[in-house]
C-alpha positions in Angstrom: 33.3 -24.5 -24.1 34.4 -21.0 -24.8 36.1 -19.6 -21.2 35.1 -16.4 -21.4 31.3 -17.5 -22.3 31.0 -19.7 -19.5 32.5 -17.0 -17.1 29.6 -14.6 -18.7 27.0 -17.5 -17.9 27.4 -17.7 -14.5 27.8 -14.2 -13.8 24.6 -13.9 -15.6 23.2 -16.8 -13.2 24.4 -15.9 -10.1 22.8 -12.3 -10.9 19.7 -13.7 -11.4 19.9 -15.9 -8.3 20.7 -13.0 -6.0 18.3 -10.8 -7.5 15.0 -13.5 -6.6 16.9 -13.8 -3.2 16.1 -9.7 -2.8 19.9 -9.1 -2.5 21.6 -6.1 -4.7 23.7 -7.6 -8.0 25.1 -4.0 -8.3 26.4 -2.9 -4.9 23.2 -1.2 -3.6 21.3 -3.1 -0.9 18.9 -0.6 0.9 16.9 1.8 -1.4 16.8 4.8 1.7 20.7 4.9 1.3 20.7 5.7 -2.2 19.2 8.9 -2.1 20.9 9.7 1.4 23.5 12.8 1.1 27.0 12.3 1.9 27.8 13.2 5.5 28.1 16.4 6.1 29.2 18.5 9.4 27.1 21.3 8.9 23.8 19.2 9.4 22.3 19.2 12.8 19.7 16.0 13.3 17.2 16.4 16.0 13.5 14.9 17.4 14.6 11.6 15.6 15.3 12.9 12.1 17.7 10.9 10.2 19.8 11.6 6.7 17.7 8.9 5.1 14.7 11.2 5.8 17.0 14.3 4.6 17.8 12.5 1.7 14.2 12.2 0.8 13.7 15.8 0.7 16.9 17.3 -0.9 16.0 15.0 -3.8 12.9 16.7 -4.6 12.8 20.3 -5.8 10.8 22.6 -2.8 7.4 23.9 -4.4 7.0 27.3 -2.8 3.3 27.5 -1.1 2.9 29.6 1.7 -0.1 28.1 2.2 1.7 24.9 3.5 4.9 25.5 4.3 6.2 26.4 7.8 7.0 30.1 8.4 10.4 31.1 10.5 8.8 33.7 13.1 12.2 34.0 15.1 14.5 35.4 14.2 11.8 37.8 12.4 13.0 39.4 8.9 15.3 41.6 8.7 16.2 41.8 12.5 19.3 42.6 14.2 20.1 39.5 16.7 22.6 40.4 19.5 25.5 38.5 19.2 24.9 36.7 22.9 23.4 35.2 24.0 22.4 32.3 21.1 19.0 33.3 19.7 16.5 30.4 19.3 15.1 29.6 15.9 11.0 28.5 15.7 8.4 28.8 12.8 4.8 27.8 12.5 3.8 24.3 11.9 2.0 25.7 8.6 -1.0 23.5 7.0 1.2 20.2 6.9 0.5 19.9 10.6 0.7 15.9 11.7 -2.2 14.1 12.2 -2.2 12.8 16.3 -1.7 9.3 15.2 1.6 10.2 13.4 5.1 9.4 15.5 8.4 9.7 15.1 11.0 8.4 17.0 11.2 9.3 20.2 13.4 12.5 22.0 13.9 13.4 25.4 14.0 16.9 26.6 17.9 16.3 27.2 18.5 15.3 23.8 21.7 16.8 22.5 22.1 18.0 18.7 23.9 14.9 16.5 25.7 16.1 13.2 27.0 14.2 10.3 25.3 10.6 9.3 22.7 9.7 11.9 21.2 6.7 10.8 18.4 5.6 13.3 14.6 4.5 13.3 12.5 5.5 10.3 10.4 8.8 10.5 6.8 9.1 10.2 5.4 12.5 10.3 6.4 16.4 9.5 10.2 17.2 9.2 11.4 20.5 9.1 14.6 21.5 6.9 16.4 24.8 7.7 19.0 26.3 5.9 21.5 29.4 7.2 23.4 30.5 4.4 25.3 33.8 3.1 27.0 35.0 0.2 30.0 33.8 1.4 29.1 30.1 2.1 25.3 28.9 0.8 25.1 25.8 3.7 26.4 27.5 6.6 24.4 25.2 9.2 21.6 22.3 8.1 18.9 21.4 10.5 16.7 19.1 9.7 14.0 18.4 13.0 11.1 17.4 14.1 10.0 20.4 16.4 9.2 23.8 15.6 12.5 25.2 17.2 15.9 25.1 17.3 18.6 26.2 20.2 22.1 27.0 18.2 24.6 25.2 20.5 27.7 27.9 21.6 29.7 26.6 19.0 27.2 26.4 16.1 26.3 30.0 17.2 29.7 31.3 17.0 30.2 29.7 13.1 27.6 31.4 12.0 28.0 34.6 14.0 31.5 34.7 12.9 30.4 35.1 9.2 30.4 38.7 9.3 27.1 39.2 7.0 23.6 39.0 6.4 22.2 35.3 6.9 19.1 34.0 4.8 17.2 31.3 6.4 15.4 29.3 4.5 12.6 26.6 5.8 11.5 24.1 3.9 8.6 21.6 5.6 7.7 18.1 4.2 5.8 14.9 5.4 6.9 11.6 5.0 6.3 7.9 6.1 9.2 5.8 6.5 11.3 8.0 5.5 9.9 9.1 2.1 8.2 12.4 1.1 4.2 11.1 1.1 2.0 12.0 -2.3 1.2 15.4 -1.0 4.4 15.8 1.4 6.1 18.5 -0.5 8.9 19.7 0.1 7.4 23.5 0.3 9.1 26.2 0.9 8.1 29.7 1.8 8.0 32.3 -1.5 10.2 34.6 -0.1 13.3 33.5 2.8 14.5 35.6 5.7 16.9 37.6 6.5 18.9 38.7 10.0 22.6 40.0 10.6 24.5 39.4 14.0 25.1 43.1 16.0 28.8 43.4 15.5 
């Protein structure tokens, strides 16, 4: 028998084996991780969100509803933020409000902010995706939570302080289960982003 053919055979069988076993024949083996992001150390994870989650949401294009989406009330638009102390970021929940019988992993009141991967229990429930960009650099810092607020750490604060110009803030709010955006999850966006600058 030919080599080559019978090399091709099994190769062919042993795909088809691994393949009714529910192992990957082509180097994938979890579904969530393919549409994870790479690692990145501008995104800040917290209230149990996780890059599997993110990656759920970056992959779909934001539909801008202002009916639904979460709106940033702090900083408001166009304010001037005094450059210390740290300003804390919250928004509405908007209309894609959990239900009371959705959870996501649990956070303590001491949990500290977690940046690159941040692989952890799957999510069930609203996430909220914030963006601080500027001319200069369009992902300044990534937060991707839970809650409806964010507390800059000092040295988060000083990156984007340090930019020297005006910083959009974009929010973008989605609900998933499991990880993955849900039928009417979203994303949405907001029709128009805001806009502060850091007092010199």
């Amino acid at each position: 028998m030919n080599h080559k053919l019978f090399r091709g055979a099994l190769a062919a069988s042993l795909c088809i084996y691994v393949s009714i076993n529910g192992l990957a024949c082509g180097g994938h083996d979890d579904d969530d991780h393919q549409h994870a992001p790479a690692a990145s150390d501008s995104v800040v994870y917290e209230g149990g969100a996780t890059d599997e989650a993110l990656g759920s949401i970056v992959g779909e294009p934001a539909k801008p509803d202002d009916t639904r989406a979460a709106e940033l009330m702090s900083p408001a638009d166009g304010a001037v933020v005094p450059r210390e102390p740290a300003p804390s970021f919250s928004w509405s929940t908007g209309t894609a409000k959990a239900s009371p019988t959705e959870r996501t992993r649990g956070w303590g009141p001491f949990e500290r902010e977690r940046s690159a991967h941040a692989h952890g229990e799957a999510v069930t429930g609203v996430l909220y995706y914030l963006v601080l960009s500027t001319p200069k650099t369009p992902k300044l810092v990534e937060v991707l939570t839970t809650k409806t607020a964010w507390q800059p750490d000092s040295s988060t604060w000083a990156k984007i302080a340090g930019e020297g110009a005006p910083v959009t803030a974009t929010l973008v709010t989605a609900r998933v289960e499991q990880n993955r955006l849900t039928p009417d999850g979203g994303p949405y966006s907001r029709t128009k982003s805001s806009t502060f600058t850091v007092a010199p």
